[in-house]
Every structure is written in structure tokens, then in C-alpha cells.
VEXGU-324286 format. One line per 5 residues: their letters; for each residue x negated, y, z of C-alpha. Coordinates in Angstrom, 2 decimals. Example, Ala and Ser with C-alpha at 12.3 -4.5 7.8 and 13.67 -1.06 7.14 Angstrom:
2
as	-12.30,-4.50,7.80  -13.67,-1.06,7.14 .
This chain:
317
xxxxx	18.06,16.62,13.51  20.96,15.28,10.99  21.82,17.10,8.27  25.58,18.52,8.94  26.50,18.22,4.49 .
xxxxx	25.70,14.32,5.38  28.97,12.39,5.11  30.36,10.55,7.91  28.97,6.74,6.34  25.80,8.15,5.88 .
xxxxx	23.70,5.48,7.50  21.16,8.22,9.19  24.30,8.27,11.51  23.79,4.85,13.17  20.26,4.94,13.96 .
xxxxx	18.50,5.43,17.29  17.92,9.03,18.28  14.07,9.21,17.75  11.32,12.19,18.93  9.92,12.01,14.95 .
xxxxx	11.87,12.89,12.16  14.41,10.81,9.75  15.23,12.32,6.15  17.99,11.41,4.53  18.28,10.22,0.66 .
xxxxx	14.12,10.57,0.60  12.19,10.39,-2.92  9.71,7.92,-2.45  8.39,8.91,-5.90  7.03,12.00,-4.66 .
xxxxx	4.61,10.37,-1.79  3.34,7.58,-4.62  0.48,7.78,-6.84  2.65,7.18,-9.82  5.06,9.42,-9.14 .
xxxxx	7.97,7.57,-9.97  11.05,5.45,-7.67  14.17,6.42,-6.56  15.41,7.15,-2.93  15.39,5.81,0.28 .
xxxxx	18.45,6.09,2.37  16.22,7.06,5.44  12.49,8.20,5.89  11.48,7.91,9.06  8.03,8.77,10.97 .
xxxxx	7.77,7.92,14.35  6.12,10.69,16.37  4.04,7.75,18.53  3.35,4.40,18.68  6.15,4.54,21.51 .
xxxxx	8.65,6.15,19.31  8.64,3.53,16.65  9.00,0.85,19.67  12.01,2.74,20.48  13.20,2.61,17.06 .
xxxxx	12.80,-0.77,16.08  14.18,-2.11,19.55  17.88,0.03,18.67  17.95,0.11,15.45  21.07,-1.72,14.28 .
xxxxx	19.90,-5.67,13.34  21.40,-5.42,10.14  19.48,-2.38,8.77  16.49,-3.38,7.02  12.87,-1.85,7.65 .
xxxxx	9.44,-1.53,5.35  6.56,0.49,6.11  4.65,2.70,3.26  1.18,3.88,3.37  0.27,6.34,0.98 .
xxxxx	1.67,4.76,-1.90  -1.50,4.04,-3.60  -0.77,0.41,-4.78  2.97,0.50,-4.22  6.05,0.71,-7.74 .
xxxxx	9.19,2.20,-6.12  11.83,1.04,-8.65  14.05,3.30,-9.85  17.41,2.59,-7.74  15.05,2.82,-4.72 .
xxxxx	14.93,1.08,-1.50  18.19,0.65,1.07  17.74,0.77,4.40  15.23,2.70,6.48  11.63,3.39,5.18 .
xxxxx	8.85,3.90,7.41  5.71,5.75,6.94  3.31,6.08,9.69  1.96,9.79,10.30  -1.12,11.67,12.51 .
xxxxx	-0.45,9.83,15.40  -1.43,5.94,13.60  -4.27,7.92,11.74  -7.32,8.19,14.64  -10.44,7.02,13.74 .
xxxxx	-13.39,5.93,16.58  -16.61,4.03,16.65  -17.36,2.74,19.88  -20.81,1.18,19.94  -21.23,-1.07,16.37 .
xxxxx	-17.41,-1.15,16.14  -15.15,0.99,14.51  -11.34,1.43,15.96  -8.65,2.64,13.28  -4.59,3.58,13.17 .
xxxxx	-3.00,1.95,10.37  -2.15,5.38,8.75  -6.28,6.07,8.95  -7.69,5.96,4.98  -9.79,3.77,4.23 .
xxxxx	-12.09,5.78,3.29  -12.11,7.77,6.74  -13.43,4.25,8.63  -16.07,4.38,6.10  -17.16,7.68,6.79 .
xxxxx	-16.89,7.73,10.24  -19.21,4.05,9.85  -21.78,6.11,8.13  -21.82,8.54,11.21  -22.42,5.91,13.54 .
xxxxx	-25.35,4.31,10.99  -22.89,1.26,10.86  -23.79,-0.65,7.59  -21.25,-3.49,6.46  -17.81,-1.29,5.97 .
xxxxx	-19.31,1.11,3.10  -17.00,-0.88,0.42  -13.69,0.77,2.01  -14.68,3.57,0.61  -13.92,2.79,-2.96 .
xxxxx	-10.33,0.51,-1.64  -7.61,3.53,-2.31  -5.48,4.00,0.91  -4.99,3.01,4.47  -6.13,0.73,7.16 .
xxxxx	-2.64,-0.67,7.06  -1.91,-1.78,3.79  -5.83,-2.99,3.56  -4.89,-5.49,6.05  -1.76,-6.39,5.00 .
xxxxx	-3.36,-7.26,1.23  -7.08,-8.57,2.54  -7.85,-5.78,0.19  -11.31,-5.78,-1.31  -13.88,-4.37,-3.17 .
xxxxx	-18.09,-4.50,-4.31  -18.22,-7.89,-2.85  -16.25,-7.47,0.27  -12.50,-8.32,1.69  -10.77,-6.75,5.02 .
xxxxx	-11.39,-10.08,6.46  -15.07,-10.02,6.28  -15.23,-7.04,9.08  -12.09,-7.58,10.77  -12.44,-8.44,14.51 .
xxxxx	-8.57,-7.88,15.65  -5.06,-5.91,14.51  -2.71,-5.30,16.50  0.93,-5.46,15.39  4.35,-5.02,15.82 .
xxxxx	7.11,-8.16,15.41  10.51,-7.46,14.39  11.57,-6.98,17.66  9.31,-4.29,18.79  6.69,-6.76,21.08 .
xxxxx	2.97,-6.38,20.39  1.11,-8.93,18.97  -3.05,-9.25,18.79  -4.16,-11.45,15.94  -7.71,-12.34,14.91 .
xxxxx	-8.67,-12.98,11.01  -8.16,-16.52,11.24  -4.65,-16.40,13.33  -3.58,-14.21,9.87  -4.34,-16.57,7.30 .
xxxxx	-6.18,-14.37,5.23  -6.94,-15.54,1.63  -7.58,-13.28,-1.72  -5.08,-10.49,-1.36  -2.98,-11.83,1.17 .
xxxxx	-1.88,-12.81,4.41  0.33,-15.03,5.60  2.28,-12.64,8.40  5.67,-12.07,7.27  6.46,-8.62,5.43 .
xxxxx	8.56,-7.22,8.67  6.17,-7.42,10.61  4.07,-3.25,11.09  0.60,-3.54,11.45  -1.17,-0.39,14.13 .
xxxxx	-4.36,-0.65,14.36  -7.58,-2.38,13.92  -10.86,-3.38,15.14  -14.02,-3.81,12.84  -16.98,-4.63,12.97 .
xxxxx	-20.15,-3.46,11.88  -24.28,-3.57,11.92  -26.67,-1.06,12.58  -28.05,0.52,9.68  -30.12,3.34,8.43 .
xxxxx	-27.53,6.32,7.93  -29.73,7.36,4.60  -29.35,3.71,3.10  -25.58,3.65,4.10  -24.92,6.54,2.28 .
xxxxx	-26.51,5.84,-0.70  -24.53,3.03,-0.91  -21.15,4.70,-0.11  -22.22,6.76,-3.18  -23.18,3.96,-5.63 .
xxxxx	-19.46,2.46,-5.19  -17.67,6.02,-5.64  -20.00,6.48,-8.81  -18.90,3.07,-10.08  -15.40,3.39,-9.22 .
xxxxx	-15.30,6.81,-10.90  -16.89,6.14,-13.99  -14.88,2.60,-14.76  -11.51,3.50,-13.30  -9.01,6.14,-13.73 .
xxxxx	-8.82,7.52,-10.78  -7.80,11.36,-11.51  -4.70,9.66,-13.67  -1.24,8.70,-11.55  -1.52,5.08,-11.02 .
xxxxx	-1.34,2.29,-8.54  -4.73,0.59,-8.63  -5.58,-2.60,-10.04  -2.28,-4.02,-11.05  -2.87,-7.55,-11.28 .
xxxxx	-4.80,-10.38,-9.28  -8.05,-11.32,-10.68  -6.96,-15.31,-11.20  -9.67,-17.70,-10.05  -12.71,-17.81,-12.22 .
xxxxx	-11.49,-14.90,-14.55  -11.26,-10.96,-14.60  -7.91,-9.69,-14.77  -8.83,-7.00,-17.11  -10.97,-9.26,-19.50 .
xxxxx	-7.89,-11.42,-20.36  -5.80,-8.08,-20.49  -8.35,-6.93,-23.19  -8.31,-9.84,-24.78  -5.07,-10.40,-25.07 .
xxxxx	-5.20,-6.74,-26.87  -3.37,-4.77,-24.58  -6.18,-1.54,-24.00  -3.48,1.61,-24.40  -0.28,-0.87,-24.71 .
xxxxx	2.18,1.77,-24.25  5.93,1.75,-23.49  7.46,4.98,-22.86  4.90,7.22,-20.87  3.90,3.91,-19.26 .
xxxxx	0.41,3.11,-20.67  -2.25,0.67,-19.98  -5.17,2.63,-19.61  -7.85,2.79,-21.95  -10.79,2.99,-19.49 .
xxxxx	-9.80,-0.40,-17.45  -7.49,-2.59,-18.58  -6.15,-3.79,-14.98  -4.59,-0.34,-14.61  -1.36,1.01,-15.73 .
xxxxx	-0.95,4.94,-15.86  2.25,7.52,-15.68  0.89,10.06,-18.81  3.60,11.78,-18.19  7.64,11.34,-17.33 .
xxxxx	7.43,7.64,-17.27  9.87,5.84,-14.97  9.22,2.82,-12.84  11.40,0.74,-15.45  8.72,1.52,-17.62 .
xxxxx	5.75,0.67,-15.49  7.48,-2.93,-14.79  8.29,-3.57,-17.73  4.79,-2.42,-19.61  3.55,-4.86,-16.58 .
xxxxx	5.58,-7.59,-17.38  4.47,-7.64,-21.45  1.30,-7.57,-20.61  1.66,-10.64,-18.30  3.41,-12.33,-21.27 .
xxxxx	0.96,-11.61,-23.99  -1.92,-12.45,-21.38  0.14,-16.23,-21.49  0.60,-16.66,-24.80  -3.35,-15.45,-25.38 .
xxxxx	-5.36,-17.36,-22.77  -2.38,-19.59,-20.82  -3.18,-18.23,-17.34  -0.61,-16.27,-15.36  -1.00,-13.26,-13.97 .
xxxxx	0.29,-12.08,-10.65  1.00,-8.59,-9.88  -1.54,-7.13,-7.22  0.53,-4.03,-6.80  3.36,-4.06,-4.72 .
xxxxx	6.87,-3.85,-5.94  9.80,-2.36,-3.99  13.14,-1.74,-4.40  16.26,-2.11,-6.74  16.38,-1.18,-10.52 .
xxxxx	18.95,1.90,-10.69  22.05,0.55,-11.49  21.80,-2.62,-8.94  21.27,0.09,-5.85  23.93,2.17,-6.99 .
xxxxx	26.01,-1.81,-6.37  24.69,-2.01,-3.18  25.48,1.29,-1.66  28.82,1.38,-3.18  29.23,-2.05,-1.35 .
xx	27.95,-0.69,1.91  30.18,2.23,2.27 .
């Protein structure tokens, strides 16, 4: 359904007609953990896998297209994002373990594979339980943690190309290296395959609890941030040449970088995204001028600063 106060230019007006839902002028801010970001002109989520093939085969070709998770490592600047934003809903979100592999949606947590691993006494995938977020954005980032990376379990993805054709890629056929992969950003990851071992269910849980005790006491994770925000470079700890450096609390606006681990930035309060990038980008600076090594941001940045998306609508009406 469009909304009938929606002026005639609105760009909800030239997309497909879709069985999910589109809302118009959407604050990402409010589906991130920081809280903060402007607008997108269009949210979409697809009510199938079929429904998003539909979309992405008539959508105009000059209307541009990202897919969200759940905004756990993700800065929505302030002027937000143009275009169409989509974020993946129930129907990418199954879970199932079939024998000693486990079969996810790209909207599935990551912590939900673990889980349903431990059901199955699968041992090997208990470290997604302390990566924040889903399936999807774990494979699109090799994410990691305790000693493990996406790529270590991953048996196959499937995925979507730009022009709505499905695509099955191994680890290997996606380039995987520390925090990335080398498929192109427009590109929507569904699903995946992993695999595990058999285990004892009692062992695997203990040591599903070990990393959520570790993760809870050394990171703030009841504060609204975005993860670790920087790459650890090789042969150093992100957070050691933050500290170093003498940036534990740095604070610009409500923007802070938190006292508890220095590779995270918080929102204490009404900070914007401005502040969060800019708090990000000092810290990168005095990190240079302290050690020489550059730091590269980890979380994902989206979008225009304010006044440069206000330009680019007021072009494209």
C-alpha cells in the first residue's frame, strides 16, 4: 500500500508492486544499535525469497539497492541513504540442522545457528554466538570471533546477483580473507550451509557460555553501539593501540569511546552519526601519529552526511 499524502515524485511510486511492504522516508536509526542515521527513501521487505526476485528483476536500473541486517555493526549517516533499502524479514530467518550440518536464512542471528548447533550436539559453530547479528552480514564480513571466522564452517551461500539470478558459491569461490570478501556489495546473500562435528551437547554448551561470559564482562554490550569499530591490523590489537594512543572515554558530543574496550564507540545519549564518524576518525588519527599504523574501520558506513542528501534529492526531483 502507498501512502496517498506521498507526492507525485515520491520514488515509492516507480517501484514494482511487491506482496511485502515498502515504507516511505524510513528511519534507519531506529532499527540500528546506535540509534542514530537519517532516512531512507524506501524500506522494503520482501515477503519471500520470490518476492525480492520480483523486485530486483523490475525495479527501475537506476535505483540503487543495499540490504541491512539488524544494524548491529552498521553507522547510518545522518542525511541517510537514497534509493531503496532492504531488510530481510521471517521468511530469510529459518534455521535447520540436517545431519552434522546446519542450514540458515540470511536474516537468521547468529546466535540462533549456534543454538540450534548445540541442539543437534554439533561442536565447531559455538563462536557465533558471541558475533552480534545475522547469518547475512557474517558472511558478507568473514565475521569472527574466539578463534574462529565464517569461513572456517562455511560449506556454501547462496546469493542473489544484481539481476535477480541465483548464484551458489563455496568459501574459496568468495575470496574470503580477515573481514572480507571479495563479492561485490550489490550482490544479497540468502542463505547458508555450515558445517559442523559431533560433539557432546554438555561440552558445547559450556563453551557457548564461556564466550557470552567473556564477551559480557570485556565489552559493552547493554550500551548502543556497533561492535568492534576498527580492524585488528596484522600483528596488533585494535584496542591496544587505541589505548595507547590515550583515547579510553575520548568523547565528542555524546559520542564516546568506551571505557570498558577501547575498539568500541558508544551513543551515551543524543549523539548523532556526525559524531560517531568523526570521534572514529580522531581516534584513527591519534592512533597514526602514536604508533604509525592505520586503522580501518570494521563497522560499516552508509549513507550521506545531512546536508549532501538533502543535494541529492533536491537533484532527483
Amino acid at each position: 500500500m502507498i501512502e496517498n499524502s506521498l507526492p507525485e515524485n515520491h520514488l515509492i511510486h516507480r517501484l514494482p508492486t511487491v506482496r511485502g511492504s515498502y515504507k516511505a522516508d524510513a528511519r534507519l536509526g531506529k532499527i540500528t544499535w546506535f540509534r542514530v542515521g537519517g532516512p531512507t527513501d524506501v524500506l522494503f521487505t520482501p515477503a519471500d525469497q520470490d518476492d525480492l526476485v520480483h523486485f530486483i528483476k523490475n525495479k527501475p536500473a537506476d535505483v540503487p539497492v543495499m540490504v541491512i541486517g539488524v544494524g548491529s555493526n552498521l553507522l547510518v549517516r545522518d542525511g541517510g541513504v537514497t534509493g531503496v533499502v532492504i531488510r530481510l524479514g521471517p521468511a530469510f530467518s529459518k534455521v535447520e540442522s540436517d545431519g552434522s550440518q546446519i542450514i540458515a536464512g540470511a536474516a537468521a542471528l547468529d546466535v540462533k545457528v549456534a543454538k540450534t548447533a548445540l541442539k543437534s550436539s554439533l561442536t565447531g559453530l559455538e563462536f557465533l554466538c558471541g558475533v552480534p547479528g545475522t547469518i547475512g552480514g557474517a558472511l558478507r564480513m568473514n565475521a569472527g570471533a574466539y578463534g574462529r571466522e565464517t569461513k572456517d564452517v562455511l560449506l556454501w551461500t547462496e546469493v542473489m546477483d544484481p539481476e535477480g539470478n541465483m548464484h551458489k558459491f563455496t568459501p574459496d569461490q568468495l575470496g574470503y580473507s580477515y573481514r572480507h570478501c571479495n563479492l561485490d556489495s550489490d550482490w544479497i546473500f540468502l542463505s547458508a550451509c555450515f558445517q559442523g562435528e559431533t560433539g557432546v551437547e554438555e561440552d558445547i554448551a559450556t563453551r557457548m557460555k564461556e564466550i557470552q561470559d567473556a564477551r559480557g564482562s570485556t565489552q559493552p554490550i547493554k550500551s548502543r553501539t556497533g561492535g568492534s569499530t576498527f580492524k585488528n591490523p596484522e600483528g596488533n590489537k585494535a584496542w591496544q593501540l587505541i589505548d595507547k594512543a590515550g583515547c579510553r572515554g575520548h568523547q565528542i558530543g555524546d559520542a564516546q569511546v568506551s571505557e570498558q574496550h577501547c575498539n568500541f564507540l558508544i551513543n551515551t545519549d543524543k549523539a548523532s552519526a556526525s559524531d560517531l564518524e568523526t570521534l572514529g576518525e580522531d581516534v584513527r588519527q591519534r592512533v597514526k601519529n602514536t604508533s604509525g599504523i592505520d586503522l580501518h574501520w570494521e563497522i560499516k558506513r552508509i549513507g550521506a552526511p545531512l546536508n549532501a542528501k538533502n543535494t541529492i534529492r533536491n537533484k532527483n526531483l
